[in-house]
N, C-alpha and C positions, 0 to 999 in steps of 0.2 A: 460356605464361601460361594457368594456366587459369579457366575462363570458367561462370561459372552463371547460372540464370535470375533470381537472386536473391541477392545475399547483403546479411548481417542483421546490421549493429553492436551487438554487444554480447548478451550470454547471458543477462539477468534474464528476469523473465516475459515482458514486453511482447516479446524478442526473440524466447524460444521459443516462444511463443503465436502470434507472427504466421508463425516459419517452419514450424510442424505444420501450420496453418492451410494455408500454400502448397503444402507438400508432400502435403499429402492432396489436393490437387486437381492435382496432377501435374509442377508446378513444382520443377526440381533446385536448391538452395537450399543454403546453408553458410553458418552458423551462426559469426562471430569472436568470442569471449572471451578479454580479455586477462589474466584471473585461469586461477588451472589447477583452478579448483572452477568449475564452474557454475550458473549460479541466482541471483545479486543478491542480492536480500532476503530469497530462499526457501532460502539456503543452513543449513544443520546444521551442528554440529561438536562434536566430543567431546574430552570432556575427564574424564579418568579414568573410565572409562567410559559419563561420562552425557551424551545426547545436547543439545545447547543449539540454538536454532531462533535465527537472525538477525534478523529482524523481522516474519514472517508468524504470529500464532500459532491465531487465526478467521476464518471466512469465512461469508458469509451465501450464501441463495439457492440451496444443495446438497442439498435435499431432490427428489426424482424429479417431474418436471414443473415445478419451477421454473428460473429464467432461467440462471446460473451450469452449474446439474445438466445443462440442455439444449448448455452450449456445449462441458462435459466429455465429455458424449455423442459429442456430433459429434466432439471429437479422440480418441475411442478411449481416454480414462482412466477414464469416473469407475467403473468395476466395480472401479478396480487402487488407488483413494485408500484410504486405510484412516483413519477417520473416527469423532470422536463426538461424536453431538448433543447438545449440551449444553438445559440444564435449560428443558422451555419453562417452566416458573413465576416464571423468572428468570434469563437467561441473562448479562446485565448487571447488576451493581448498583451503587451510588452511597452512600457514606458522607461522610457532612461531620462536623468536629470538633464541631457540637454534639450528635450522638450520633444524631441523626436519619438514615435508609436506606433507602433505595426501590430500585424495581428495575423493568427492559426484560421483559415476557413474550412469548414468541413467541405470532403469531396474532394479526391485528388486534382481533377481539372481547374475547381474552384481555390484550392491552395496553390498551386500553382500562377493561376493569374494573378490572385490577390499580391504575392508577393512578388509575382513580375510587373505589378504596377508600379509599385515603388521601387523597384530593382531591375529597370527595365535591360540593363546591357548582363543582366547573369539569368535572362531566361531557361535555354537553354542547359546551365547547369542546375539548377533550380529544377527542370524535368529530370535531371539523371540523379539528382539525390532524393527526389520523390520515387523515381521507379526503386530504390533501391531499398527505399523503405517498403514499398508498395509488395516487392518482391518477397520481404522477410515476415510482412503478415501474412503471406498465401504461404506460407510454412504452418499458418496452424488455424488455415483456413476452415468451413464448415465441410468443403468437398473434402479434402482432406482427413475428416473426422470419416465419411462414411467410405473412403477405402480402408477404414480398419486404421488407420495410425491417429496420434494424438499430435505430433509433429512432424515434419516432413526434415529433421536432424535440424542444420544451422549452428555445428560447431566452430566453421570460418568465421562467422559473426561472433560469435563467441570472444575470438582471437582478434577481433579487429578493431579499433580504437577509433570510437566515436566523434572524439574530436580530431583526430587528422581524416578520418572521412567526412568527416564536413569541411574539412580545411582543403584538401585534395579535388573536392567537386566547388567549393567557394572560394572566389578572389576577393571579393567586399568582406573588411571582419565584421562589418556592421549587422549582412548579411546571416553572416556567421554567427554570429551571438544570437539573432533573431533567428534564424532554426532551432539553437539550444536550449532556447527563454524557457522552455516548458523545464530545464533541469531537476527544478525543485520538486519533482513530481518522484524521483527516482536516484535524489541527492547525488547530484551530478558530479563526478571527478574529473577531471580535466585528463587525466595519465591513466585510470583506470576504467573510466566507465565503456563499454560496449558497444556495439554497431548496433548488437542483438537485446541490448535492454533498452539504449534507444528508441531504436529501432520500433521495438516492440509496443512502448507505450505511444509512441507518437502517431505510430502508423491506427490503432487503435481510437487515438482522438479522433483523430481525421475523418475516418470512415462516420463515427456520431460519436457526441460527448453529451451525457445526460447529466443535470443534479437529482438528488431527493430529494423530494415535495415532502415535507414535516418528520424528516431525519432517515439520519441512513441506521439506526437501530434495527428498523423493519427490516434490514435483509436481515440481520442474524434470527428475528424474532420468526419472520418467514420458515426459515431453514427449523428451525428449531420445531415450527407447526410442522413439517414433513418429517423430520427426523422422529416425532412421538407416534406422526399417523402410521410410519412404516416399523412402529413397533417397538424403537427405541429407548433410551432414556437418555436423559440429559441432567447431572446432578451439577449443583451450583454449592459455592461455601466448603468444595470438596477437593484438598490440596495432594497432591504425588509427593511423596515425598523420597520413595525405593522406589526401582523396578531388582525384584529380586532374579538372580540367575541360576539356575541348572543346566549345568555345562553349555551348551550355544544357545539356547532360548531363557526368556522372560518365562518364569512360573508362574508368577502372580508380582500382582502392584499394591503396594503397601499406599495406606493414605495416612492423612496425621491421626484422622481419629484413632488409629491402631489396625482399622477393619483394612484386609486382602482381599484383593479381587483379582478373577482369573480370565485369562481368554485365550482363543488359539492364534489371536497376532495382537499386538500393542502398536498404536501409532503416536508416534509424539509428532504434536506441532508446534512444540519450543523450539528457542533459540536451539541449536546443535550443544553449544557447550553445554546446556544447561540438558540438556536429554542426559546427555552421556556423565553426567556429573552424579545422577542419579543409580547410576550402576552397582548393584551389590554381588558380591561373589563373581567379579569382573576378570575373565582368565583371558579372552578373545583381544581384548585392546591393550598397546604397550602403552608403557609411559610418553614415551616418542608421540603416540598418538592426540594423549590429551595437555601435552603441549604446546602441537601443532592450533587443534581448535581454539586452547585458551588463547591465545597471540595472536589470532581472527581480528581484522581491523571491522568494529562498526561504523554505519554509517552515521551522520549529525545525528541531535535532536532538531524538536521543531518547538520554539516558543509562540503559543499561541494566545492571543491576547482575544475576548468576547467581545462586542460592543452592543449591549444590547439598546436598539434605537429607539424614538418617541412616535409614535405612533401619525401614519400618515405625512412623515417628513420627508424620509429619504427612498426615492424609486427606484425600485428594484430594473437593474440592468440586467440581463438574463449570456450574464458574460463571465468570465474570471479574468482578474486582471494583475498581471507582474508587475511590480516596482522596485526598476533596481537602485540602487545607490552608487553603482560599480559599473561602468561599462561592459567589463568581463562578465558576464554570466555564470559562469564556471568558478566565481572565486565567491568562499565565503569569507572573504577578510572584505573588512570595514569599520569606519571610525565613524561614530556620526552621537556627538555629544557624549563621547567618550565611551559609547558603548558599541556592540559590535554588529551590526545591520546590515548586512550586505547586501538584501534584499525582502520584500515580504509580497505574498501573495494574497492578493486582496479577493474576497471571495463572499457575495450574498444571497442570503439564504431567499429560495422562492416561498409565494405563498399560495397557496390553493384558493386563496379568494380574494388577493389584496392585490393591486398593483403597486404598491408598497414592500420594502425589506424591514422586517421586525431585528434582525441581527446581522450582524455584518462581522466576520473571524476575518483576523489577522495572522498568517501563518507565515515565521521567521524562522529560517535556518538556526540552529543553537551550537555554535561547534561545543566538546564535551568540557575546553578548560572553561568556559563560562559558569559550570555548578560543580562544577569537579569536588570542592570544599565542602559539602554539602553532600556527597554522596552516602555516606553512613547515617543520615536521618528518614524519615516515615512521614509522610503526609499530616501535617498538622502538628511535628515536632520538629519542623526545623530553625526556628530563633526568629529574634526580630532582623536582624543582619539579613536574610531570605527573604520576608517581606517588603522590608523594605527595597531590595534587589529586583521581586517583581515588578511592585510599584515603579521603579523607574526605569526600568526597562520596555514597559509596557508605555512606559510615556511619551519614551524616547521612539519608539516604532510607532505611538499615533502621530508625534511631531514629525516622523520622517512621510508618513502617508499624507498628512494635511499638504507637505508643498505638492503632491497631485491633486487632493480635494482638499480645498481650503474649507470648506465650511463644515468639512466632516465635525468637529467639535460638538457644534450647534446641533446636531441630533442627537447625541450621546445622552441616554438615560441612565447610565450605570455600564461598570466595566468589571471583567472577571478574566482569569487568567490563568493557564497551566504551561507549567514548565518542562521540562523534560524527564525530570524526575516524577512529575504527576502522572507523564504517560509508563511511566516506569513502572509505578506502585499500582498504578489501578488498569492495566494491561501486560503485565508482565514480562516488557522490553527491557532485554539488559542494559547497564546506562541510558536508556530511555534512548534508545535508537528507535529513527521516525522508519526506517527500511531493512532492519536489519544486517546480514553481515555484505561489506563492500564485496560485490563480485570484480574482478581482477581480470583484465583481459590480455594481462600480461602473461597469468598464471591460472587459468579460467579450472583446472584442474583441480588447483587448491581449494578454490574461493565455491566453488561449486558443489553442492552435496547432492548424492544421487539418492532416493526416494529408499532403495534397498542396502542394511546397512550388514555387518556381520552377524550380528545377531539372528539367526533362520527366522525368528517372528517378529522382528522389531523392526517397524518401518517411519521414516519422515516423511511431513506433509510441512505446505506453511513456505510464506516468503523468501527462508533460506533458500530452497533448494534451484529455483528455476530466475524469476524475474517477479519482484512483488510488485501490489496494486491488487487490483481486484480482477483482473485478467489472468496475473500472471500466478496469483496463488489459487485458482480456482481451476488452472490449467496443472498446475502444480499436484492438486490434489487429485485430479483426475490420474496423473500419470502414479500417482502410488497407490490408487483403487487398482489397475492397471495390472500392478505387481502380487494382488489376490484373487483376481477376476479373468486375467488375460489380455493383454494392449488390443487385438483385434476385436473380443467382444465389448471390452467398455469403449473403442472408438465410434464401434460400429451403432452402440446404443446410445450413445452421445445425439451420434450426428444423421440416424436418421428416428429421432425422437417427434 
C-alpha cells in the first residue's frame, strides 16, 4: 500500500492549489481525480478547433504586487500564465433594457469618478462604499501575508448584508443595482450574500481584471507541471469512493479500483456533504451532523450556451459585459419567451494574434427547478425532452442578447451548450452548483466551514470553505496548508516569495 504525506481529493483548483502549495515546501503529495481531464472548473475543450473554457474566464488581483500575483509568485507560475488586461476604463459593464449602461473601472480613484460621472449627486457616497471595499481587500493584502497572517480576520463582514450596505451608503437604486451588477460572479443573494464575499470579489476586480489568452486549462495544467517537479503525483480516472477510520483519523482511502492508499493527512476539496458522506467506521459525527450539511442551500447553476464565431467577423472587445432582463440585479426570476433569463453575461474570448473574437460564451444563472426532472440521468442519457430543452433555451438567451447586439446572429458558425448538470457530471458539482454552498450572513457560522475538521488528519480545501473564485479558493487553500505547516510560516513564505 502506498503511503504519502498527503493526499488531495479531487483535482479542481482548490485541490491543486493546496497540493503545489505542500509540495513546494517538501511534502510528497498525490493528487486523486476521478475525471481523466484535470482542473474542475478551469478545464478547456475543443471543439472543432476552437478552444471553450468551462467556467473560469476572469480573475482579479494579477497585476505585479498585488495579492493573487503574489500567491502565483510563490507557486512558481505567474511568468508561465499567459494573460490580458483587460480595459481599465471599463473592464465590466452593465446594460439594462431601458437602454441605459454603466461600467466597473479599474483603480479605486478611477472607479470612483467613472461612476461619479453618471451619478454626479452620490459622489461622495460612492467614495465611502469604495473605501469600504478598499478596506476589506487590505485584510488579505500582500503586506499582510509577510507579517505572518493569511487574513487580517473580517468576521463583521462576514455578518454584514451586502445589500443593505449598499443600500445604507446609496440613495439612487439605479446606482445601487449598478455596484451589484457584477453579482453573477458570486451568485448574488439579495438576504444572504456578504459585505465580505462581496467585498472580496469586487474589490479584487478593481485593483486589475485579467482573461486567459487560449483557455484557462493552463492554470490547472501549470499547477499540475509544479506539483510533478516538487515530486508529486497526480492520478487521473482515479475515484474516492471510502475514507476509512480508526478511531479519530483516516487510515487509508479506498478508491473504486479496490486499491488503498495511505497518508499522514487527507484533504478533501469536495463539496462538504459529499466529503463526509464518504465516511466509514464514522464514530466522531452524530446524525444531527449530517443533517445539518445535507440541508446546506447550493448556489444556482450556470447555463452556458458557446457561439463559436466566423472567422474575422466579430471584434473582440477586451471587456465583459452584463445583460440584464430585470432591473434588479439580485433577482434571478424572469420570463422572456417563457423561459427563465434573468440575466446573462456576455463574455469574449481574446486572441494572441487576432483582433478578432473566435467564441463568444453566454453565461445564464440556471435556478435548480429548471432541470430538477432530469437530475437522475448521466451526460448523453438524458432523452429527447433534454435536448430539445437546451435547444430552446439556448435560443431564447441568444434572442434575449441580440436586442443588445442585433447582428450577433450574423456571425454565428455553430452553437454548443452545457447545462448545469454537464458542469455537474464532468466536474463534480453537486446539482451542478456554479459556487457551491450559499454562505449565509445571517448565520455565517453554519454556512462556513473551517479548513480543520474533527477528524485529527482530515482537512478541507476548495470554494466551500472561505469565498470561491479563483482568489478566494487559492486563499482558501493556503489557509489549510496553514493548518500542517504553521499560519506564520506559510504567510510568511507566501508573501515574501
Amino acid at each position: 500500500m502506498k503511503q504519502y504525506d498527503a493526499i488531495i481529493i479531487g483535482g479542481g483548483l482548490g485541490g491543486l492549489v493546496t497540493a503545489a502549495m505542500l509540495s513546494k515546501e517538501g511534502l510528497h503529495v498525490c493528487v486523486l481525480e476521478q475525471h481523466k481531464v484535470i482542473g474542475g472548473c478551469l478545464q478547456s475543450f475543443e471543439r472543432e478547433g476552437y478552444v471553450l473554457d468551462t467556467g473560469m474566464h476572469y480573475i482579479g488581483s494579477m497585476s505585479k504586487g498585488q495579492v493573487l500575483y503574489q500567491y502565483f509568485k510563490y507557486l512558481g507560475i505567474v511568468d508561465s500564465l499567459r494573460m490580458r488586461k483587460l480595459d481599465e476604463n471599463g473592464f465590466d459593464h452593465f446594460h439594462f433594457l431601458d437602454g441605459t449602461h454603466y461600467c466597473h473601472a479599474m483603480g479605486y480613484e478611477h472607479f470612483i469618478d467613472n461612476l461619479a460621472e453618471s451619478f454626479p449627486n452620490e459622489r461622495a457616497n460612492i467614495e465611502a462604499i469604495s473605501r469600504r471595499i478598499k478596506a476589506l481587500g487590505n485584510l488579505i493584502s500582500p503586506s499582510i501575508l509577510k507579517e505572518g497572517r493569511i487574513s487580517d480576520s473580517g468576521m463583521e463582514y462576514m455578518c454584514m448584508s451586502a445589500y443593505k450596505e449598499i443600500a445604507n451608503h446609496i440613495k439612487d437604486e439605479k446606482l445601487r443595482n449598478v455596484l451589484a451588477g457584477n453579482c453573477g460572479l458570486f451568485a448574488g443573494n439579495r438576504w444572504k450574500t456578504s459585505m465580505y464575499e462581496y467585498g472580496m470579489i469586487t474589490y479584487s476586480n478593481i485593483e486589475s481584471a485579467y482573461a486567459f489568452v487560449g483557455g484557462s486549462q493552463q492554470l490547472a495544467d501549470l499547477l499540475v507541471r509544479q506539483i510533478h517537479a516538487n515530486g508529486g503525483d497526480v492520478r487521473l480516472n482515479t475515484k474516492v469512493t471510502k475514507m476509512i477510520l480508526e478511531d479519530d483519523k483516516v487510515a487509508s482511502v479506498m478508491l473504486a479500483s479496490g486499491e488503498k492508499v495511505k497518508a499522514k493527512w487527507v484533504i478533501s476539496s469536495l463539496h462538504p456533504a459529499l466529503t463526509f458522506s464518504m465516511l466509514e467506521n464514522n464514530k466522531v459525527y452524530k446524525k444531527a451532523f449530517f443533517t445539518r450539511i445535507n440541508s446546506l442551500e447550493n448556489t444556482y447553476g450556470l447555463f452556458t450556451t458557446y457561439l463559436l464565431m466566423k472567422p474575422n467577423t466579430w471584434k473582440y472587445v477586451n471587456q465583459n459585459h452584463y445583460l440584464f432582463n430585470n432591473p434588479d440585479v439580485w433577482s434571478v426570476e424572469g420570463d422572456f419567451k417563457g423561459y427563465n433569463i434573468p440575466s446573462t453575461l456576455f463574455c469574449m474570448q481574446p486572441s494572441a494574434d487576432s483582433e478578432y473574437t473566435k467564441l463568444i460564451t453566454l453565461l445564464t444563472p440556471m435556478p435548480f427547478s429548471q432541470y430538477e426532472r432530469w437530475m437522475n440521468t448521466m451526460v448523453g442519457k438524458r432523452g429527447d425532452e433534454y435536448v430539445e430543452f437546451k435547444e430552446n433555451f439556448s435560443e431564447a438567451v441568444i434572442d434575449f442578447v441580440s436586442l443588445y447586439y442585433p447582428d450577433l446572429r450574423n456571425g454565428i458558425i455553430k452553437k454548443y451548450t452545457a447545462s448545469p448538470l454537464t458542469y455537474r457530471d464532468y466536474t463534480g458539482t453537486p446539482m451542478g452548483s456554479a459556487y457551491g454552498i450559499v454562505k449565509d450572513c445571517q448565520n455565517p457560522l453554519v454556512t462556513l466551514f473551517p479548513a480543520k475538521t474533527r477528524i485529527n488528519n482530515l482537512l478541507l480545501t476548495g470554494q466551500n470553505l472561505n469565498i470561491h473564485g479563483c482568489l478566494g479558493t487559492t486563499i482558501s487553500a493556503a489557509i489549510t496548508c496553514a493548518e500542517i505547516l504553521g499560519m506564520s510560516y506559510m504567510a510568511k513564505a507566501i508573501g515574501n516569495a
